[in-house]
N, C-alpha and C positions, 0 to 999 in steps of 0.2 A: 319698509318692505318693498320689492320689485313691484307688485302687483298692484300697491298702494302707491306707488309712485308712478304708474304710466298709468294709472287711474286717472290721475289729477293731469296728466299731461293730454292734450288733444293731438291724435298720432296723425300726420298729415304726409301727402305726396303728392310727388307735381304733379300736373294734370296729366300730361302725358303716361303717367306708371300707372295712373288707377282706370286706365278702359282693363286690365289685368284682374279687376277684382267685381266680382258679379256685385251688382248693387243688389240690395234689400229687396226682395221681393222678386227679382227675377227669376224667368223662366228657368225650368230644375234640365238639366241636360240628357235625365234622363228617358229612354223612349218609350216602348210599348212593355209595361210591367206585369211577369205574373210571377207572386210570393205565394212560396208554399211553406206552412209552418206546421213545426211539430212542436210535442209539448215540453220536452225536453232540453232547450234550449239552443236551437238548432233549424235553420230554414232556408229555404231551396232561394235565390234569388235568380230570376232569368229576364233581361232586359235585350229590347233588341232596338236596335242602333242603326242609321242611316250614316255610312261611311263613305268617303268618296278618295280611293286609295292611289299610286300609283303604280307602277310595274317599277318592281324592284323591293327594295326595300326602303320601311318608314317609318318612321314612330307616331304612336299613334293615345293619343291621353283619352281616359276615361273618368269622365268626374263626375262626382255624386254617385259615389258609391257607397257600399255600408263601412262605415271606419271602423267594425267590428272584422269588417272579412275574416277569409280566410283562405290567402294566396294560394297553397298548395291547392285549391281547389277549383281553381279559377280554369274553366275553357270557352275558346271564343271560335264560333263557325263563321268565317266571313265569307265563304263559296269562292276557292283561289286561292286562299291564300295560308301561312301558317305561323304560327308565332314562335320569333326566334330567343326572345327575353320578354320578362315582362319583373314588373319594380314597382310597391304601392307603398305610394305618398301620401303619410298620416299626419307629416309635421305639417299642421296648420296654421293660416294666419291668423295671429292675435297681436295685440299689445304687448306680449312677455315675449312669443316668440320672434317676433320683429324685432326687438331691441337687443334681444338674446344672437340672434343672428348678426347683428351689426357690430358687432366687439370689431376692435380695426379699425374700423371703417368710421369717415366723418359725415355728423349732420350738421342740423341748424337747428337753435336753439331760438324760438321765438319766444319774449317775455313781453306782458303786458304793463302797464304800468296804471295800477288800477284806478288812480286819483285824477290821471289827465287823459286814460287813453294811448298814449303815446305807446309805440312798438319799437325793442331791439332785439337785434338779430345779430348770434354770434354762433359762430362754429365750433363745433364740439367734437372731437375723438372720443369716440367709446370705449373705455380701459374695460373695463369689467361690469359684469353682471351678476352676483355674488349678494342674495340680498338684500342689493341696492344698485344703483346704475353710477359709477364710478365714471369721471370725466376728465381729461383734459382741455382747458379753455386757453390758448394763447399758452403763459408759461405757466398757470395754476391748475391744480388740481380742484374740479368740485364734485360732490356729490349731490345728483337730483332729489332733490327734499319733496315731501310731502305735505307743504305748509299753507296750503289753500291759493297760493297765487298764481294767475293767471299762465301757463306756460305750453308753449307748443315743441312740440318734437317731430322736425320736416324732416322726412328719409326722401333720399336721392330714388330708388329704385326698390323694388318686389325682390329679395334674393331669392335664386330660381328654385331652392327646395321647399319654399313654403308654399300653400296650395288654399286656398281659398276653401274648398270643400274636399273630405278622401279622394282620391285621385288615384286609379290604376292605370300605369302606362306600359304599353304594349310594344313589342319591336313587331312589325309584320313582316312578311316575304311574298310579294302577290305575284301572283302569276302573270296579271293585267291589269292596266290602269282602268277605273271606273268607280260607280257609285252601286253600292249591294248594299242589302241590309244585314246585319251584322249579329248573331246572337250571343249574349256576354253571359253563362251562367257560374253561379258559387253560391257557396254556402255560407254564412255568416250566424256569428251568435250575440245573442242583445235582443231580437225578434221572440218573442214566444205568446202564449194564449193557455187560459184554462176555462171549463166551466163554473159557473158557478147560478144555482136554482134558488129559487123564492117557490115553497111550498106552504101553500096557507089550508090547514087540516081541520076540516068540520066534524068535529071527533062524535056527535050527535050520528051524522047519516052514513059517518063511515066513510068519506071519500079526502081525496085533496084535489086542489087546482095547483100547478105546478107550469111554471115558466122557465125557463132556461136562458140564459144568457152566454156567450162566449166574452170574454175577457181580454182582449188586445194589450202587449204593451211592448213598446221600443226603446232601446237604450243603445238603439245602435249607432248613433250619431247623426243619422241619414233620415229625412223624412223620405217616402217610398209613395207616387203622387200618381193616382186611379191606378191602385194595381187590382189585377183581377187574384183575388186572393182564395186559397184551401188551405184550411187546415185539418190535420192532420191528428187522427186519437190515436194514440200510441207512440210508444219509447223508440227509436231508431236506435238501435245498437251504435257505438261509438268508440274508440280508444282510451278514452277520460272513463266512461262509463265502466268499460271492460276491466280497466285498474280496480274502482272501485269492489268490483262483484269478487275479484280475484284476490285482494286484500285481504290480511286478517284482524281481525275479526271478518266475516265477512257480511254486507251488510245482506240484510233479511226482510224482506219485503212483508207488511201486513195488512190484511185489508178486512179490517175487523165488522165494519158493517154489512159484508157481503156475506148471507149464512148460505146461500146454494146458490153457485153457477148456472147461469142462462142456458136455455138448448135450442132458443129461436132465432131462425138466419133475423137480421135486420134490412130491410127496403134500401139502407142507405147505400150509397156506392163505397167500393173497398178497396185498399190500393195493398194488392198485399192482404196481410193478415191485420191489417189497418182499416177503421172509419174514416173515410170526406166528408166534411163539412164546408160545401162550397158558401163561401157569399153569396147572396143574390144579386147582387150589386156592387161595380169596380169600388173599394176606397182608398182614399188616400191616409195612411198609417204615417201620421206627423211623430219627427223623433219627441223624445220622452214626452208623448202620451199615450195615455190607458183610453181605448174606446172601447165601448159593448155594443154587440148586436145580440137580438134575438134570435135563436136556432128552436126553441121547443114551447109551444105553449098548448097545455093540456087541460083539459076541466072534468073532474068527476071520477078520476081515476078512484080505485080501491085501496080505503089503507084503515089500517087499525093502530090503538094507543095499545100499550103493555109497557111490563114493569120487567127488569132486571137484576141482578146481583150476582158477581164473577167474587167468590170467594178464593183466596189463593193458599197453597199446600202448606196445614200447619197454621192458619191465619185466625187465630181467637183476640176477638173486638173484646174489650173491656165496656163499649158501652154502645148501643144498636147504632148503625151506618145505616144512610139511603141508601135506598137503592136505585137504577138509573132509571130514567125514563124513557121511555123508546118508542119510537115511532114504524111501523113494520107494514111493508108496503112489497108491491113488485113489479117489475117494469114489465112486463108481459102484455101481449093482445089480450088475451082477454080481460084483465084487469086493467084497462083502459088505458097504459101510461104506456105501453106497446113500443119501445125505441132502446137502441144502444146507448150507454149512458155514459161521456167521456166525464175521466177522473175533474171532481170540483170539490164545490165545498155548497152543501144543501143546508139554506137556514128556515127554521119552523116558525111558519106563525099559524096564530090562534084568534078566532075572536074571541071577545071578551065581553060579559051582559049587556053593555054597550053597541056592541056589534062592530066594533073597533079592533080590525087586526093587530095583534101583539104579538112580538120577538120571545120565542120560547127557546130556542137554541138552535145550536149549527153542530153540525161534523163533516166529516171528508168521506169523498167514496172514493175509490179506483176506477177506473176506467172497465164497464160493470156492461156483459152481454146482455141482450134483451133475453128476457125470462129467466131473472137472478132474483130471487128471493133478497130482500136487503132489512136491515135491523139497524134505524137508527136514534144512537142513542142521543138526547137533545139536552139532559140535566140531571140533576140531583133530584127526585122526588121529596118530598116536604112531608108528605105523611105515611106515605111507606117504610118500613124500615127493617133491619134486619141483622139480627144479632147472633154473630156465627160465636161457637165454643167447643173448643177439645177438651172431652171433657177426662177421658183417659189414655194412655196412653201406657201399652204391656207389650213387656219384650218376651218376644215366643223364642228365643234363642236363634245365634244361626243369622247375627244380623235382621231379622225379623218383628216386625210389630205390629201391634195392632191397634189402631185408633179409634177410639168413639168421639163421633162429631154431634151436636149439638144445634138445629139453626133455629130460631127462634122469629119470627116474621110477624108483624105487626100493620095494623091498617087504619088510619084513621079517620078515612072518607065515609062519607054516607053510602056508599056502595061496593060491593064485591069486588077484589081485582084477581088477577090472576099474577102470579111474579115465577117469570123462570128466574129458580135458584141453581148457580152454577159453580160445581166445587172442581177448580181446576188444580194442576201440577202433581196427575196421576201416572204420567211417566217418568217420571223424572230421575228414577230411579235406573231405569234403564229393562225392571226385570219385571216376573208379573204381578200388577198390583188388581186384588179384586174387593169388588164390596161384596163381602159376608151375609153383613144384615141389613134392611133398611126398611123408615117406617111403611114409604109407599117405592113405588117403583120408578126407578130413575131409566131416564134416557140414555145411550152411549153417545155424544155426538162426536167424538173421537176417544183415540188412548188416553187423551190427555186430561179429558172431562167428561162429567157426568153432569145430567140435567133433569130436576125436580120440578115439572108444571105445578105449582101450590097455589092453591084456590084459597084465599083470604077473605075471611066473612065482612060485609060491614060493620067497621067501628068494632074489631076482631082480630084472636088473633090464631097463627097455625104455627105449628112447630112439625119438623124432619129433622128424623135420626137417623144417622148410618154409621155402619163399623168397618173399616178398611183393613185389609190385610195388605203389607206392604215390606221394604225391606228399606233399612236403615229408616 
């Protein structure tokens, strides 16, 4: 294979062609950085550049850029001047695309000779690249092998479309020669961030501690070196995006742990119908890695444990199901968690007799206003349980019937629990569906479900009935 064969080979150039290729470690080109990131895959890049131009027109290269760009997007203020082309250079220098590049064209082929030392040097036309690197030598034909011995492959020169790092080049038209600073903004994708919380719940006094992390990561190809960085809570509308929402089926957005929307403005700054979350401090965002910082750390906030069960239309268990566990909490001032809450992923810990926090579960929230009621579910309960049954089912004519359900709720702890039982897919029919009878009184919390608070004795158990009139 290609990649396996200039593995083994040491790819070399005269001295004179490699001042052309930044050595390891050198300084990044680019200047004064500020990245703004959204969560959606999508983020603002704005570099600004110390240019020293002429009058007239010049071309003008821009490297160390994100190799994700995204050209159509690119505009540059240089005070004077205006851009007449601009062309972005992705093909990079490698081992494949060097040799790839050299088809035609003749090197030198240095061999070692591993028992004495000794070096020969013979000239090679590049046939093809296909695979394998395909040669002629004098009047033979060889093919570069991959067989462990010592081999160099000397190129004459850099061919000028390969680029040491993405590269955007610019035609300018200046109005006067001089030196200005230059501002290069675009947008690129590869950049993105989410939250994600460690909540440890003292389910005794009723509270959590709750830290917040933002979640960095770059796949843009660019490290991006002390930018002054915001991110950004909230979706930016998009073209991709816009497909999506307009497609059929279309997708349906849920955001299941949120039971009531916030009505409290939050302190943060707001760009738009958008949360900032500035960094405190410039960083440098190295490509392919994942960094966290700290945005939220809270202690003593309000939260309670409780029990769940979404039963769905028509759904008789042959033998009792958990029910979930939940954790229910609200980001409100006065319940002490007081902040807008960007979409992550919140994992529950617990201590244990020990006093050793333990990993109880995770779920996702959306991107959640301050003062939003939130329900989140972390597992399967182990001694709760709950056994739904249809137990008849009569047809009142007229498409019409009427169902008797059955739930049957069980508790095995040493103490009382509470469990919303929730019987969903009461719309679904389109027309109106009501309960008749029930044993105690159910909540509406939409068309589509009803909601039974059942109070479970210790080492106990409770049963709710109800009869639906419905159609089909």
């Amino acid at each position: 294979m290609i990649r396996n064969s200039l593995t083994a080979c040491l790819l070399m150039l005269p001295g004179a062609a490699l001042a052309q290729v930044a050595a390891p470690g050198a300084g990044s080109a680019q200047g004064d950085l500020s990245v703004t990131i959204y969560t959606n895959d999508v983020a603002l890049v704005q570099d600004i550049r110390q240019l020293t131009l002429p009058a007239g027109t010049s071309r003008q290269s821009f490297p160390d850029v994100s190799a994700q760009i995204r050209p159509e997007t690119v505009s540059l203020d240089a005070g004077g001047s205006a851009i007449v082309e601009q062309n972005f250079d992705y093909d990079l220098l490698s081992p494949t695309s060097l040799m790839q590049n050299a088809v035609g064209e003749t090197i030198t082929l240095v061999r070692t000779n591993p028992a004495t030392g000794a070096e020969t040097r013979e000239r090679a036309k590049i046939l093809a690249v296909n695979g394998g690197v395909v040669m002629q030598i004098g009047d033979r034909i060889e093919v570069l092998r991959d067989d462990g011995l010592p081999v160099r492959a000397v190129f004459d020169k850099i061919p000028p479309n390969l680029r040491a790092s993405p590269t955007l080049s610019v035609t300018l038209a200046s109005e006067r020669a001089g030196a200005r600073p230059a501002t290069l903004s675009y947008l690129t994708r590869g950049l993105g961030w989410q939250a994600d919380y460690v909540a440890l719940f003292d389910e005794k006094s009723g509270v959590i501690d709750v830290q917040g992390w933002v979640t960095l990561r770059n796949t843009t190809g660019t490290t991006f070196n002390a930018a002054r960085t915001l991110l950004v809570a909230g979706e930016v509308a998009s073209v991709d995006q816009e497909n999506q929402y307009n497609s059929y089926p279309p997708r349906r957005r849920v955001s299941r742990p949120l039971r009531q929307g916030g009505t409290e403005t939050s302190g943060r700054e707001q760009l738009g119908d958008f949360y900032i979350y500035p960094l405190a401090e410039r960083t440098t965002i190295a490509d392919k890695q994942t960094k966290q910082v700290s945005f939220l750390d809270v202690k003593g906030a309000a939260a309670s444990s409780g029990y769940e069960f979404v039963n769905p239309w028509l759904n008789s268990a042959k033998e009792p199901v958990s029910a979930g566990s939940m954790l229910r909490f609200a980001n409100s001032r006065a319940g002490g968690l007081g902040d807008a809450l960007p979409a992550g992923t919140v994992r529950v810990y617990v201590r244990d007799q020990r006093g050793q926090p333990q990993f109880t579960g995770e779920n996702a929230i959306e991107h959640t206003p301050q003062g939003s009621r939130i329900s989140l579910r972390t597992g399967d309960a182990f001694d709760v349980k709950v056994l739904p049954v249809v137990e008849t089912r009569t047809s009142l004519g007229g498409n019409r019937w009427r169902t008797a359900m059955r739930y049957t709720l069980t508790n095995a702890r040493n103490r009382a629990v509470t469990v919303d039982l929730v019987q969903s897919g009461l719309d679904w029919t389109w027309v109106d569906n009501r309960i008749v009878s029930e044993s105690q009184k159910s909540e509406r919390r939409d068309s589509n479900t009803a909601v039974w608070h059942v109070a479970v004795p210790a080492n106990g158990t409770a049963t709710v009935t109800a009869t639906f009139d419905t159609r089909f």
